[in-house]
C-alpha positions in Angstrom: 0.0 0.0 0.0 1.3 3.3 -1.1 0.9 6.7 0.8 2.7 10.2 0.3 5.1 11.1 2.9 6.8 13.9 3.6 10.0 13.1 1.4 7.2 11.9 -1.3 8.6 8.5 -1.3 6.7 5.4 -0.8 5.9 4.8 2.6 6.0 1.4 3.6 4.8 -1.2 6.2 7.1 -3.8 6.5 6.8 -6.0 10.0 10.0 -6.3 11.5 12.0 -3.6 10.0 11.8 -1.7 13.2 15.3 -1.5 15.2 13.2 -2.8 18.0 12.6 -5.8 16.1 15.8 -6.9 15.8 17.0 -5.6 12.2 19.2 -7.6 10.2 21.0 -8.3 7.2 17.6 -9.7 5.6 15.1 -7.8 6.7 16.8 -4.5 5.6 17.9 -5.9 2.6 13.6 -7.1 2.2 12.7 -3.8 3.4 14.6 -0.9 1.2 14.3 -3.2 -2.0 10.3 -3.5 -1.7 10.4 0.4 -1.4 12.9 1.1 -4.3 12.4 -1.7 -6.5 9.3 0.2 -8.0 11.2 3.1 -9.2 14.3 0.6 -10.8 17.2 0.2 -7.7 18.2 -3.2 -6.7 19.5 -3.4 -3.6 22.6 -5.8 -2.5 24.1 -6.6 1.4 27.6 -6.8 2.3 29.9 -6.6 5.3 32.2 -3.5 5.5 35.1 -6.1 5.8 34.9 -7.5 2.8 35.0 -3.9 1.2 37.5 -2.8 3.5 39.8 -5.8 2.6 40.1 -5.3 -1.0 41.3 -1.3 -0.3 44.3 0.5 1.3 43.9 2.0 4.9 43.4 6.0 3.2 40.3 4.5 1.4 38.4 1.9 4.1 35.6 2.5 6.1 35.5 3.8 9.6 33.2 1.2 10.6 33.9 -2.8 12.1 34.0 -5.6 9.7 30.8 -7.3 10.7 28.8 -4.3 10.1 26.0 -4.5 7.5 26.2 -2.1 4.5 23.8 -2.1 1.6 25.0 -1.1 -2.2 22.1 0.1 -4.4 21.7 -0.2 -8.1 20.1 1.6 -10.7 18.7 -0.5 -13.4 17.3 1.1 -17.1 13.3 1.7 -15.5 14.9 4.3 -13.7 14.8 6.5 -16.1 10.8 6.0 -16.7 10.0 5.0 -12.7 11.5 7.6 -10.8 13.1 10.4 -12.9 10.4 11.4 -15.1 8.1 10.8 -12.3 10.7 13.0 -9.9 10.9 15.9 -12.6 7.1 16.5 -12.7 6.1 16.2 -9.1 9.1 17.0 -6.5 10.1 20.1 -5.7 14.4 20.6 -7.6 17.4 22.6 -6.7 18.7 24.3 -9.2 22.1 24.2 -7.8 23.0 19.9 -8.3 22.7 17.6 -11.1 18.9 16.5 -11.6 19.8 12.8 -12.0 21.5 13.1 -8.3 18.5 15.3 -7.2 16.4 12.1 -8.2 18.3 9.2 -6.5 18.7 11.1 -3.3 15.4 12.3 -3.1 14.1 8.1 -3.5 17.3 6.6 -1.5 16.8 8.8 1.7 13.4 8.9 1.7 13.2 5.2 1.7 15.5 5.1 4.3 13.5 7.3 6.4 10.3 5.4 5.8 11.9 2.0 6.3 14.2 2.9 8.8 12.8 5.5 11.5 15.1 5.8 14.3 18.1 3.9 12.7 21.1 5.4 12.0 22.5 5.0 8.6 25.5 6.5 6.7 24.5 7.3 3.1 26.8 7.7 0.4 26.1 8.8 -3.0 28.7 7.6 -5.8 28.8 11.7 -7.0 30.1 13.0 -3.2 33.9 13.9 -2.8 35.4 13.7 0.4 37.6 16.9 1.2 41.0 15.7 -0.3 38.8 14.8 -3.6 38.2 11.2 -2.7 35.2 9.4 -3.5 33.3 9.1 -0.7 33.0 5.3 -1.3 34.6 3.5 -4.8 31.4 2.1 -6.0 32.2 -0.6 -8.4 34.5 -2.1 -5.8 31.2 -2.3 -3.2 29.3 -3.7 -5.8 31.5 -6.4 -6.9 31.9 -7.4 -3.1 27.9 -7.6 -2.6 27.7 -10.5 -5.8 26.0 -7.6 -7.7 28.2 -7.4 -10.6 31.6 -8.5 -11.7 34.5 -5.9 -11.5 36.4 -6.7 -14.5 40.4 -5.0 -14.3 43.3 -5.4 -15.9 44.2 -7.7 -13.3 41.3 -10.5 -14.6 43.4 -10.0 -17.8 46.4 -12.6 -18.6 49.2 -11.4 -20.8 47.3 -8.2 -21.1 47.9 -7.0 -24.6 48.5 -2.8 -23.6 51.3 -0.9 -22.3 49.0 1.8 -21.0 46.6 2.4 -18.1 43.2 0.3 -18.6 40.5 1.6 -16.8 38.4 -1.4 -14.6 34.4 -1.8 -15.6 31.7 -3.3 -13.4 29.1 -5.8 -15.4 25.3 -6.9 -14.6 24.3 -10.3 -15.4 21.3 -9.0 -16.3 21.7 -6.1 -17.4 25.4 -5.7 -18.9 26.9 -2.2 -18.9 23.0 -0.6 -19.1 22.9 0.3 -15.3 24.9 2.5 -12.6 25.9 2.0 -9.3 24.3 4.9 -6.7 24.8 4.6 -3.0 26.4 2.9 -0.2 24.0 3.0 3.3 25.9 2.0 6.2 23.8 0.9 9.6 26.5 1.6 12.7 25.9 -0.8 15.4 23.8 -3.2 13.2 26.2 -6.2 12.6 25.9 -9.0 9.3 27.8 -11.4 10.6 25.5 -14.4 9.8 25.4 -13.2 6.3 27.2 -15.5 3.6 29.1 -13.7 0.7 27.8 -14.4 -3.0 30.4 -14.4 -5.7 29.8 -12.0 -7.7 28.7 -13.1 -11.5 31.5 -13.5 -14.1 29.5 -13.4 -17.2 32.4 -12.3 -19.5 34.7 -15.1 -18.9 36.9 -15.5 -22.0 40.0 -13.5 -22.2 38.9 -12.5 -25.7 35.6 -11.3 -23.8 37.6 -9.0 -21.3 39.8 -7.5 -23.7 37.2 -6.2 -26.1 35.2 -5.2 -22.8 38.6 -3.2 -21.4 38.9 -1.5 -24.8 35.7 -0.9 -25.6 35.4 1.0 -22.2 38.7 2.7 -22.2 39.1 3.9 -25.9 35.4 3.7 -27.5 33.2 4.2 -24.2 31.0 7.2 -26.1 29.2 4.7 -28.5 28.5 2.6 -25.4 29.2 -0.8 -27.1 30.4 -2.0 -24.2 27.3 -2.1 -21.9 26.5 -4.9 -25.2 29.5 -7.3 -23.8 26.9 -9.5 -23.0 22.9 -9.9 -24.3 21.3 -7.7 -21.7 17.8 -8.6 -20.4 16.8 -4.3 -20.8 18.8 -1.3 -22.2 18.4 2.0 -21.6 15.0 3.3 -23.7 15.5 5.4 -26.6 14.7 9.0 -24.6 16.6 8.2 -21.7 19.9 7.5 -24.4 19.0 10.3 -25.9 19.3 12.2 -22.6 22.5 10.3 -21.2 24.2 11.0 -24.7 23.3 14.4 -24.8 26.4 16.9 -23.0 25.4 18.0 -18.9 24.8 21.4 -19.8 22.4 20.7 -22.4 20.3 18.7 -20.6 18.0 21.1 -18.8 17.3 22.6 -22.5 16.4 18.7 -23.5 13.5 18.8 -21.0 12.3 21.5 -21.9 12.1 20.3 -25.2 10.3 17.2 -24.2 7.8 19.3 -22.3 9.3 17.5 -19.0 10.6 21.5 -17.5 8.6 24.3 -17.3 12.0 26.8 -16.4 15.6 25.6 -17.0 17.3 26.5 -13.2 21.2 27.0 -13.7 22.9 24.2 -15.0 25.3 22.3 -12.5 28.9 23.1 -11.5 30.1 19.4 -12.1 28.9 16.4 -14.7 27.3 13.5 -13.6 27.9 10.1 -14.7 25.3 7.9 -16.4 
């Protein structure tokens, strides 16, 4: 049952969520997916220690190994489920990039639906920490949750390049046609009982991975890597249209679509797709 709150995200009833009730790895896994799986996020557990294990000190978590983290995904209904939706019915800054706008308006206000009282540490895979840092390394949290595969130059034998090859996370499902959004942390809520999935290596050749890692690195703007395997969805038509089209152009796109009534200034930074 849907109901408007005041973050206008779906509010939800979901027994047991309740920090009283003894949350866990499950439940809040159950809980944030049945609230964002509407508008097109999946929604993936992990243990900070397995992220933490895989990174040097400067870039792990301040949090204990055992405690529960959640890595959300958005999949190609986004687009259609919650940003078209979020452009003609939520109130927008004009200051930060719409696509952001949207995902943090749905993430947090799922978390305060689903999660009253809890404490949780979200991170959004566009914030900076002071020195420049991501505030958490997405594809590394994602690949550590089972949700996709993290393909490097590391997965690579006898790598044919004497250059730097940029790593590339890929969906099972969905190939390249997705992005990785946000990293909740729940201090004080531990995951130890929770077994790690391997995450899905769907390109498995070496062949496979060397025309993913130069597709990516020296032909990533005609996207024909996201095609490394048969995807289940791609992106629809107006949202590559939208993705393809230069930040700063954007606003001027919706307006042409009839989606923006006023263009506010465009953002300071480029967002990522």
């Amino acid at each position: 049952m849907e109901h408007s709150g005041p973050h206008g995200a779906l509010r939800l009833r979901f027994e047991g969520v309740m920090a009283e009730a003894g949350l866990d790895a499950g439940s809040a896994e159950r809980a944030l997916s049945a609230a964002l799986s509407p508008r097109g996020f999946e929604v993936y557990p992990l243990q900070v220690g397995w992220y933490n294990a895989l990174l040097a000190p400067a870039l792990r978590l301040a949090h204990s190994d055992e405690t529960l983290a959640l890595v959300v995904l958005s999949t190609p209904t986004m687009f259609e489920n919650a940003f078209l939706p979020f452009l003609q019915n939520e109130r927008r800054s004009g200051n930060c990039d719409l696509i952001d706008q949207c995902v943090a308006h749905y993430i947090s206000g799922a978390v305060a639906q689903c999660f009253p009282g809890q404490q949780v540490e979200i991170s959004y895979d566009y914030e900076m920490l002071p020195n420049r840092r991501p505030r958490f390394l997405a594809q590394t949290a994602a690949h550590v949750a089972g949700a996709t595969y993290y393909y490097q130059l590391s997965d690579v034998p006898d790598p044919p390049w004497d250059r730097k090859m940029f790593g590339v996370c890929i969906h099972p499902q969905f190939g390249g046609w997705f992005a990785i959004r946000a990293l909740l942390v729940f201090p004080g809520v531990g995951a130890q009982e929770l077994p790690q999935r391997a995450p899905p290596d769907c390109v498995p050749s070496r062949e496979q991975r060397v025309e993913l890692l130069e597709s990516f690195n020296l032909r990533w703007r005609d996207w024909s890597y996201r095609d490394i395997v048969s995807p289940t969805q791609r992106y629809s038509p107006r949202q590559m249209d939208y993705f393809s089209t230069p930040p700063a152009q954007r606003l001027a796109l919706l307006q042409e679509w009839g989606l923006l009534d006023q263009a506010p200034p465009p953002p300071a930074t480029e967002d990522g797709q």
